[in-house]
C-alpha positions as CSV (number, residue, x, y, z in Angstrom):
1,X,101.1,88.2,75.4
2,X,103.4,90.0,78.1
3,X,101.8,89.4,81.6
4,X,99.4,91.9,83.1
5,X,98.3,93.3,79.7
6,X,94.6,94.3,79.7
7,X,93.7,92.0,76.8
8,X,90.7,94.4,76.1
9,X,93.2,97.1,75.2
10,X,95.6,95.5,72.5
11,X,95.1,97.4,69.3
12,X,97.7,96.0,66.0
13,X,99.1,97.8,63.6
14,X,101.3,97.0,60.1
15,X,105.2,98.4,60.3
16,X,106.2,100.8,57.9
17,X,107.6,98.0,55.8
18,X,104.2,95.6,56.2
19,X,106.6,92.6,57.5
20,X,105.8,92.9,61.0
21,X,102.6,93.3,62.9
22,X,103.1,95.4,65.9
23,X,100.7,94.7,69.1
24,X,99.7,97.3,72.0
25,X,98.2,97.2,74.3
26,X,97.9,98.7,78.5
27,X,99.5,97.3,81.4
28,X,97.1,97.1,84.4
29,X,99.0,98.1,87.2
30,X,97.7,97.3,90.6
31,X,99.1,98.3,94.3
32,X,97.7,96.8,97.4
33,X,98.3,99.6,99.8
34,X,95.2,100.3,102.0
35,X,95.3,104.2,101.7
36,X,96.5,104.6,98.4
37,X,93.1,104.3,96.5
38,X,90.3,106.6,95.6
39,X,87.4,105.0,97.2
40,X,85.4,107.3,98.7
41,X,86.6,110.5,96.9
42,X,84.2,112.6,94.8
43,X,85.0,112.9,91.3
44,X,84.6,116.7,92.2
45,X,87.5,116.0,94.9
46,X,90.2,114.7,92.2
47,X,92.7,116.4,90.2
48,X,94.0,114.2,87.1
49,X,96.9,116.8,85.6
50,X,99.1,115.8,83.0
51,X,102.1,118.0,82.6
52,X,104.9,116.8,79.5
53,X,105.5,112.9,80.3
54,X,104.2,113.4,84.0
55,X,100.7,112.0,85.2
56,X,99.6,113.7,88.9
57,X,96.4,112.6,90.3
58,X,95.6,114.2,93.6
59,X,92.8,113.5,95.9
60,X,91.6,116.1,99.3
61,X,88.9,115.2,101.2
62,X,87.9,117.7,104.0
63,X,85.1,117.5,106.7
64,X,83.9,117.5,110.1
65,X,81.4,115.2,111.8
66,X,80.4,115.6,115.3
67,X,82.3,118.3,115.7
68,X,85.6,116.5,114.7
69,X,87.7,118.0,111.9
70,X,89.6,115.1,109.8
71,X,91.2,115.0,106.1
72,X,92.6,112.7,103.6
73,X,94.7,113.8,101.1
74,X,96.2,111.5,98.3
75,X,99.1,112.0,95.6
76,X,100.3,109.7,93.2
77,X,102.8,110.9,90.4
78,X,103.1,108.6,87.3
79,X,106.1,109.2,84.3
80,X,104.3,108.1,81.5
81,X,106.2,106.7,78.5
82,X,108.1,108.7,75.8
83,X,105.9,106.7,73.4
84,X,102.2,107.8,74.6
85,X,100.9,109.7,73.0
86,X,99.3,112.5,75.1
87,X,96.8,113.9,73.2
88,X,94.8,110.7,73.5
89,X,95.2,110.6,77.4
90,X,91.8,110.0,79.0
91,X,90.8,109.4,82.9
92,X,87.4,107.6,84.5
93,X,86.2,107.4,87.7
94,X,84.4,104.0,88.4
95,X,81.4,104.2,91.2
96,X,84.3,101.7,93.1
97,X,86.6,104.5,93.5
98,X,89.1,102.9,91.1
99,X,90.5,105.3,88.5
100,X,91.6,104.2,85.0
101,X,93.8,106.4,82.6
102,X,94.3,105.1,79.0
């Protein structure tokens, strides 16, 4: 199996001809960039959007302790492959702040 496929997710399937067995499965993608996670968002303060091919996720956090005004704003933009199929496109926001799309 290809490295970084989620095991969990490989799903087979026959070819149209039955001689081959064709295996799928999701490639877990991680970054290790500091700000460029979800953790501490509300789910109610994310925008998953799929548009055609393209994935946005956008995250805006406003507020103001103390009488200090601060925000955090993230954007991630994912082209998702011609093969997906898009119907079946689904998005979950752990308690960790890490958000899976399958």
């Amino acid at each position: 199996m290809p490295e970084g496929i989620d095991p969990t997710s490989v799903t087979s399937t026959p070819s149209e001809d039955g001689r081959d067995l064709l295996l799928t499965g999701i490639k877990r993608v991680q970054e290790n960039k500091k700000d460029e996670d979800l953790s501490g968002y509300k789910p109610d303060e994310i925008k998953v959007q799929l548009r055609g091919q393209e994935l946005t996720v956008t995250g805006k956090q406003r507020s103001e302790e103390n009488g200090l005004q601060w925000s955090r704003d993230f954007h991630r933009r994912i082209l998702l492959p011609d093969d997906v199929d898009l119907s079946s496109v689904s998005s979950r926001l752990s308690k960790e702040g890490l958000l899976t799309t399958s």
